[in-house]
MDAnalysis code that builds the backbone (N, CA, C; Angstrom):
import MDAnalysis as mda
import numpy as np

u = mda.Universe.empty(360, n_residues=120, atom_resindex=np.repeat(np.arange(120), 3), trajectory=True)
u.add_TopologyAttr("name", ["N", "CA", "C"] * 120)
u.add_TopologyAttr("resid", np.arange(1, 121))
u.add_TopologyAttr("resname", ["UNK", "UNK", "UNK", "UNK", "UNK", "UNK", "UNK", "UNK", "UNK", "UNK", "UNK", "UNK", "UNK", "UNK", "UNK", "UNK", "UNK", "UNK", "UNK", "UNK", "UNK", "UNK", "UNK", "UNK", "UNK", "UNK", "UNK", "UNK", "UNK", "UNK", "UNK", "UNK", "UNK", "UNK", "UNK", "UNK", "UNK", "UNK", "UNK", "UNK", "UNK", "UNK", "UNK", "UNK", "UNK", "UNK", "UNK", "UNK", "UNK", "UNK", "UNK", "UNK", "UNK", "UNK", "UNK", "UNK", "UNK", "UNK", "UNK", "UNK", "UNK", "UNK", "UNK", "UNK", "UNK", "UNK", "UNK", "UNK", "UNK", "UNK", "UNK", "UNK", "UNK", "UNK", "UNK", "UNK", "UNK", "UNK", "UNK", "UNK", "UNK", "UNK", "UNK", "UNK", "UNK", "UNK", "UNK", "UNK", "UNK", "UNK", "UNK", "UNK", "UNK", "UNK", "UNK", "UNK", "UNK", "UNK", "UNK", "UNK", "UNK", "UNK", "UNK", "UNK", "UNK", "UNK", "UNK", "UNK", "UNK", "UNK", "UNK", "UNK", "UNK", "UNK", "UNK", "UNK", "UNK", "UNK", "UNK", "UNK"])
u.atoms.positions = np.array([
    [0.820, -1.185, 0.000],
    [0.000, 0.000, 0.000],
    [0.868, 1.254, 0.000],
    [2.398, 1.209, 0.974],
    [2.731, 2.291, 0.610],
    [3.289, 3.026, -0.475],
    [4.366, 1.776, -1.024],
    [4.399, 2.108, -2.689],
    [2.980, 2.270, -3.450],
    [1.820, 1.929, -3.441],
    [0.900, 2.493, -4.442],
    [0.792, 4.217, -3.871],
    [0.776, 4.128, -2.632],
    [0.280, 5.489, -2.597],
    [1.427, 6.324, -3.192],
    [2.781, 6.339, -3.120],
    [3.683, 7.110, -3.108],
    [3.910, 7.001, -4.680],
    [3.105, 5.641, -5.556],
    [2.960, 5.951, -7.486],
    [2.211, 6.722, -7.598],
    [1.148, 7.078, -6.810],
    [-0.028, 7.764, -6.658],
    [0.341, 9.072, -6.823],
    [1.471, 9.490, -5.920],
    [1.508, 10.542, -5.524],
    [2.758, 11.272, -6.826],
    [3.351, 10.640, -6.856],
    [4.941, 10.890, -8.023],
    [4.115, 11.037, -9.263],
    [2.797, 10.106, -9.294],
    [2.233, 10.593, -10.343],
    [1.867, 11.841, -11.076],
    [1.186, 12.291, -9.707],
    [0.791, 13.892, -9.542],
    [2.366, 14.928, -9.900],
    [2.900, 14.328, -9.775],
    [4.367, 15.273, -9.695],
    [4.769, 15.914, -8.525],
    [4.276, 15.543, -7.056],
    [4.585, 15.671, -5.679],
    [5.141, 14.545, -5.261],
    [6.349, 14.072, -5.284],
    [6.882, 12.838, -4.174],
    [6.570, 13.113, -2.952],
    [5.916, 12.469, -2.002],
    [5.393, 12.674, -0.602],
    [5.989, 11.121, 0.012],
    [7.184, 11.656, 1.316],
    [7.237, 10.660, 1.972],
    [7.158, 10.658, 3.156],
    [6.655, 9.210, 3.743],
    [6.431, 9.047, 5.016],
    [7.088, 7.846, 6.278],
    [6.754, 8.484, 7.000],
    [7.834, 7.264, 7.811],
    [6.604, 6.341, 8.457],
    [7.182, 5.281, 8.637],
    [6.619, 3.759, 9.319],
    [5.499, 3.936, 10.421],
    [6.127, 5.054, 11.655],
    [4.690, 5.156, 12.646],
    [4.218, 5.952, 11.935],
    [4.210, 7.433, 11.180],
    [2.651, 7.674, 10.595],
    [2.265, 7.109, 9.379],
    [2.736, 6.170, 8.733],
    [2.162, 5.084, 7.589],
    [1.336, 4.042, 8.625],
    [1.183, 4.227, 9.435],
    [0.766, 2.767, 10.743],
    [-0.616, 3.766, 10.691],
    [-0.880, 4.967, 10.773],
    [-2.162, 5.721, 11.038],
    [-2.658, 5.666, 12.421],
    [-3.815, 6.347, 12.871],
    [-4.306, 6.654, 14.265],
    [-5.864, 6.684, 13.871],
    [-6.777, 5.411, 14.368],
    [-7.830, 5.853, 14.325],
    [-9.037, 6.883, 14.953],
    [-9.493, 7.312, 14.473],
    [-10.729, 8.766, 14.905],
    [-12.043, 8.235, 14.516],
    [-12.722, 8.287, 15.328],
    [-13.955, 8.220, 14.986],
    [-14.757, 9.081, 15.752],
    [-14.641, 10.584, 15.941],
    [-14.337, 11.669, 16.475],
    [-13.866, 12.852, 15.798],
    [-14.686, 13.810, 15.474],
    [-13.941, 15.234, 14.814],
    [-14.532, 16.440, 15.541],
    [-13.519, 17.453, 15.665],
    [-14.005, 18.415, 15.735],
    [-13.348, 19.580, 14.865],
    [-13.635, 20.570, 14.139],
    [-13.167, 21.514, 13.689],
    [-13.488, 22.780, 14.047],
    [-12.173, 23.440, 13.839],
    [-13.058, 24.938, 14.159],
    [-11.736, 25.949, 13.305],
    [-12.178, 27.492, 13.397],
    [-11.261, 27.927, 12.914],
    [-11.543, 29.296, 13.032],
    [-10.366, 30.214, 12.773],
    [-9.813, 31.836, 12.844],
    [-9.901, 32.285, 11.541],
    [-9.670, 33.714, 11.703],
    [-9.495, 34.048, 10.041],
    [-8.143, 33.570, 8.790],
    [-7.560, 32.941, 10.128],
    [-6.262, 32.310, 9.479],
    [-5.815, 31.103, 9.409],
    [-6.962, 30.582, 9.540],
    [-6.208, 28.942, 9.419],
    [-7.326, 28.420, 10.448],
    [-7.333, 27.066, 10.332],
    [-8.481, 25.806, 10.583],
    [-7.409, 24.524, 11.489],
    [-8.722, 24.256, 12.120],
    [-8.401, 23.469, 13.082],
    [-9.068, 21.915, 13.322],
    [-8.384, 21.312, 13.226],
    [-9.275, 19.901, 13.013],
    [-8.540, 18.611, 13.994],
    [-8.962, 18.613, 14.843],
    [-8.518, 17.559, 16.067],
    [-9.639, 16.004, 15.894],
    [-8.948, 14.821, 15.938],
    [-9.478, 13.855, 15.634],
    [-9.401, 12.720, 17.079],
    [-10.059, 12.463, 17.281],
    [-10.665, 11.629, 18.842],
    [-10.892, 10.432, 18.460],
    [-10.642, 9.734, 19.271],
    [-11.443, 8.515, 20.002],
    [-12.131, 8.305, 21.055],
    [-13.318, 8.149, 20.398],
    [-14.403, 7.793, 21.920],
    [-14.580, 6.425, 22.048],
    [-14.958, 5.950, 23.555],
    [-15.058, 4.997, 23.905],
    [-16.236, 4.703, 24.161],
    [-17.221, 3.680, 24.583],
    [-19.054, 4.092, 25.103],
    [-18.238, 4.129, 26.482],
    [-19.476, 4.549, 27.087],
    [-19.162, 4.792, 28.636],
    [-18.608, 5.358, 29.018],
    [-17.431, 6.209, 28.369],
    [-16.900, 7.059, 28.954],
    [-17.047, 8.851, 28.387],
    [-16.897, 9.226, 29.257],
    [-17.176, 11.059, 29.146],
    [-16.773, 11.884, 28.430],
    [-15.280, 11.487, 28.137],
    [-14.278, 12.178, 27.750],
    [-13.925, 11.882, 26.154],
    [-13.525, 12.481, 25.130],
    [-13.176, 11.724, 24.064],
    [-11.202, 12.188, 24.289],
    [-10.567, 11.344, 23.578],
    [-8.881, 11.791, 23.686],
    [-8.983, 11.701, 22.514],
    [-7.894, 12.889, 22.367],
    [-7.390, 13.689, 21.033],
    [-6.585, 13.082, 20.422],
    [-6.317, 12.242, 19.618],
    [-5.229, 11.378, 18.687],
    [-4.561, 12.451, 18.000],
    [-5.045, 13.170, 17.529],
    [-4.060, 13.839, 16.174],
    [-4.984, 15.160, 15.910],
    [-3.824, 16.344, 15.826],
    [-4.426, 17.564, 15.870],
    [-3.848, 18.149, 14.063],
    [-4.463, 18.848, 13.380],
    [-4.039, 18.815, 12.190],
    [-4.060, 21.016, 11.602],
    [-3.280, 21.550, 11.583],
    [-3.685, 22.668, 11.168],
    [-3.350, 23.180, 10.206],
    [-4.202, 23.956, 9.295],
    [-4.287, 23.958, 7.810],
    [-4.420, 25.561, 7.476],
    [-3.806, 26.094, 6.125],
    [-4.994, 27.540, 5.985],
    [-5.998, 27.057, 5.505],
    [-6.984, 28.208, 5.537],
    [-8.216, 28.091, 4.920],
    [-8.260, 27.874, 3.477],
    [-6.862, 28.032, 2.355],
    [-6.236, 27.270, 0.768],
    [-6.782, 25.570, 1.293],
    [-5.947, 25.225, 2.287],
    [-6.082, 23.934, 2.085],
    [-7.251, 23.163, 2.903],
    [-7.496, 24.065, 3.510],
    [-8.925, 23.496, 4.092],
    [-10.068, 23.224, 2.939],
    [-10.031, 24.234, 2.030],
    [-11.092, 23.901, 0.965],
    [-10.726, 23.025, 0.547],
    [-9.236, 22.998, -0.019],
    [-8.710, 21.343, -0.855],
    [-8.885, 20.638, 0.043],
    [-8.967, 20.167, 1.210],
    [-9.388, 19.239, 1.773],
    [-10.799, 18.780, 1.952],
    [-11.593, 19.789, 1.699],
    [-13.059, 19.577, 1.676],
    [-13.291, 19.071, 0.360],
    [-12.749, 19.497, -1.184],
    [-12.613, 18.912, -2.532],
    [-12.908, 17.621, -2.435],
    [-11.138, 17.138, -1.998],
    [-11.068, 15.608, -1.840],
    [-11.514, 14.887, -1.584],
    [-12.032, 15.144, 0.156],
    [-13.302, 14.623, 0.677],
    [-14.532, 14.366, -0.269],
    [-14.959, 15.029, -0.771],
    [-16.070, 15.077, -1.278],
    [-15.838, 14.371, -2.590],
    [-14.995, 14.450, -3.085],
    [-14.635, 13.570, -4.330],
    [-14.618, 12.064, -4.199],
    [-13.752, 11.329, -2.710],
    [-13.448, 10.379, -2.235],
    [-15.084, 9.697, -2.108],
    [-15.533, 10.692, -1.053],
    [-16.995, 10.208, -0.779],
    [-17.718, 9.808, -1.776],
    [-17.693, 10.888, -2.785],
    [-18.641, 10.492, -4.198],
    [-18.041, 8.930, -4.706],
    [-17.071, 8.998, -5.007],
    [-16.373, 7.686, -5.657],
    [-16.760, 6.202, -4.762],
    [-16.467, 6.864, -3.275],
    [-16.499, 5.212, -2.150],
    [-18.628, 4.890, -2.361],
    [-18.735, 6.183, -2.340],
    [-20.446, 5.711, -2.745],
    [-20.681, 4.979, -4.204],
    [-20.311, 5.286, -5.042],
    [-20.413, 4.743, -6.396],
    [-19.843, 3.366, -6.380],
    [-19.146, 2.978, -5.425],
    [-18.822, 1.764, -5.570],
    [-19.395, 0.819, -4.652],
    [-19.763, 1.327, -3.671],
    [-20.255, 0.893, -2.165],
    [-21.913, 1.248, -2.079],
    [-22.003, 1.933, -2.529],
    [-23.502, 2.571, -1.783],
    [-23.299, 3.770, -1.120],
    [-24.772, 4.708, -0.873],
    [-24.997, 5.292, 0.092],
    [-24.518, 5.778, 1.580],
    [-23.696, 6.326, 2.475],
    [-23.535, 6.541, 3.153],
    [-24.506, 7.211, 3.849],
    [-25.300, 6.441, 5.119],
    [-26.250, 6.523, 6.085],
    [-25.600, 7.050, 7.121],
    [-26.110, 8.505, 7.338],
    [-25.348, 9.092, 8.999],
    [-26.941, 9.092, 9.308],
    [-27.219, 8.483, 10.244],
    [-28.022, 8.489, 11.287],
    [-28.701, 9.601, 12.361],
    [-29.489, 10.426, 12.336],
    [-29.301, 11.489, 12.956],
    [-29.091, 11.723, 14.731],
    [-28.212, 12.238, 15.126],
    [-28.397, 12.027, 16.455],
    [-29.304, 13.285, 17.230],
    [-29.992, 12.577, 18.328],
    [-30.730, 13.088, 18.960],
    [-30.252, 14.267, 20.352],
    [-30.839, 15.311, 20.446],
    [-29.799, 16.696, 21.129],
    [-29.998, 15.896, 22.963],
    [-28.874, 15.923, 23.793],
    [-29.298, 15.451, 25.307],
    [-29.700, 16.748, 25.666],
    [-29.904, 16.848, 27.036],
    [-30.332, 17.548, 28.211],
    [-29.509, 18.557, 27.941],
    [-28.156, 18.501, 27.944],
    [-26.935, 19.894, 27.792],
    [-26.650, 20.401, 26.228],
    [-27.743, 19.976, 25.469],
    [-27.463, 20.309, 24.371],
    [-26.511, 19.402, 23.253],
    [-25.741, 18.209, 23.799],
    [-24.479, 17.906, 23.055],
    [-25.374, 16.760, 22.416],
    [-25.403, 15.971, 21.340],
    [-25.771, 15.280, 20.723],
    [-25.227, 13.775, 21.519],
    [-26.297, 12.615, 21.093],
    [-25.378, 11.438, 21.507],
    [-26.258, 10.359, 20.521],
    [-25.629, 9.408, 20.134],
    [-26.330, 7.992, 19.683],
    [-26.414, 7.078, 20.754],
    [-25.843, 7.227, 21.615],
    [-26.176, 5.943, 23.182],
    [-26.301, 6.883, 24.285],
    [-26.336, 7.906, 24.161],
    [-26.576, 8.674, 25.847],
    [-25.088, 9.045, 26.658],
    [-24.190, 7.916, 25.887],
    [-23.071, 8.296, 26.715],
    [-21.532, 9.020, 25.644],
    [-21.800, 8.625, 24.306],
    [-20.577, 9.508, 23.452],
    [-21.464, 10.689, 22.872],
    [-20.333, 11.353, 22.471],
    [-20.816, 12.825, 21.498],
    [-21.397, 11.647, 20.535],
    [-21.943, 13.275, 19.776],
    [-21.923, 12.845, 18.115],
    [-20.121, 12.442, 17.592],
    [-20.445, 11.699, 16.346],
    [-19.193, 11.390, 15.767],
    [-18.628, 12.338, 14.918],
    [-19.152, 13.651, 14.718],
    [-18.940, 14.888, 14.322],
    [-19.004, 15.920, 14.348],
    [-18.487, 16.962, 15.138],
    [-19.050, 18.498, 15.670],
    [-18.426, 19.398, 15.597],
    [-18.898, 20.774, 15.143],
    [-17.892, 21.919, 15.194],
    [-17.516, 22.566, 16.558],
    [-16.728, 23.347, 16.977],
    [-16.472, 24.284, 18.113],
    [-15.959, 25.522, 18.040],
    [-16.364, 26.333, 18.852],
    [-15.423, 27.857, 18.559],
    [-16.698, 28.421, 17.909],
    [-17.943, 28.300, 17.907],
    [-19.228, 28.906, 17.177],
    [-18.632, 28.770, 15.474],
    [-18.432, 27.310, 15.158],
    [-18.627, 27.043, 13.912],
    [-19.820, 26.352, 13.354],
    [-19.955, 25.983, 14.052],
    [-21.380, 24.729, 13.947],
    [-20.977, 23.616, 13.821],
    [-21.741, 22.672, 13.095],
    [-21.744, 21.389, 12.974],
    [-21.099, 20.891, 11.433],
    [-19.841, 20.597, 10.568],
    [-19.730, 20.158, 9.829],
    [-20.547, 19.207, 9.533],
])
């Protein structure tokens, strides 16, 4: 996989390399973004059920240039993994007592803005 990605990438005419622990990745199933007039903020979590807290795996900061290219991609990726897969079903979650969203009562939503951005 990492040689395809890195034909992938030489393709484009960007050689991009990476080393062994971040080719290993960090899973998130957890986002939050937010952002200034200068740049964007996107911290990626793991939640657990039952517990309160989500922990921050990987914090990522971008300008607002590449924040859009990152929203592109996304959206390109998505279109494509649907065309091959199906539909992607987000489920809506229901608001608790303090306002924060949950699917079991005890995690966030699996996606939220902060800093009065809203909700990606």
């Amino acid at each position: 996989m990492d040689n395809e990605n890195n034909d992938k990438e030489q393709r484009r005419g960007f050689p991009v390399e990476i080393t062994e622990d971040i080719a290993e990745g960090v899973y998130a199933n957890f986002a939050l973004v937010g952002h200034s007039q200068t740049e964007f903020l996107l911290d990626f979590a793991k939640t657990i059920p039952g517990q309160q807290k989500a922990k921050i795996k990987s914090r990522v900061i971008m300008s607002p240039i590449q924040a859009k290219r990152l929203l592109r991609a996304l959206a390109d990726n998505v279109a494509k993994y649907e065309q091959d897969f199906g539909e992607i079903n987000i489920q809506p979650v229901a608001p608790r007592a303090n306002g924060n969203g949950s699917d079991n009562g005890s995690m966030p939503p699996p996606f939220m803005g902060f800093n009065g951005t809203g909700e990606a």
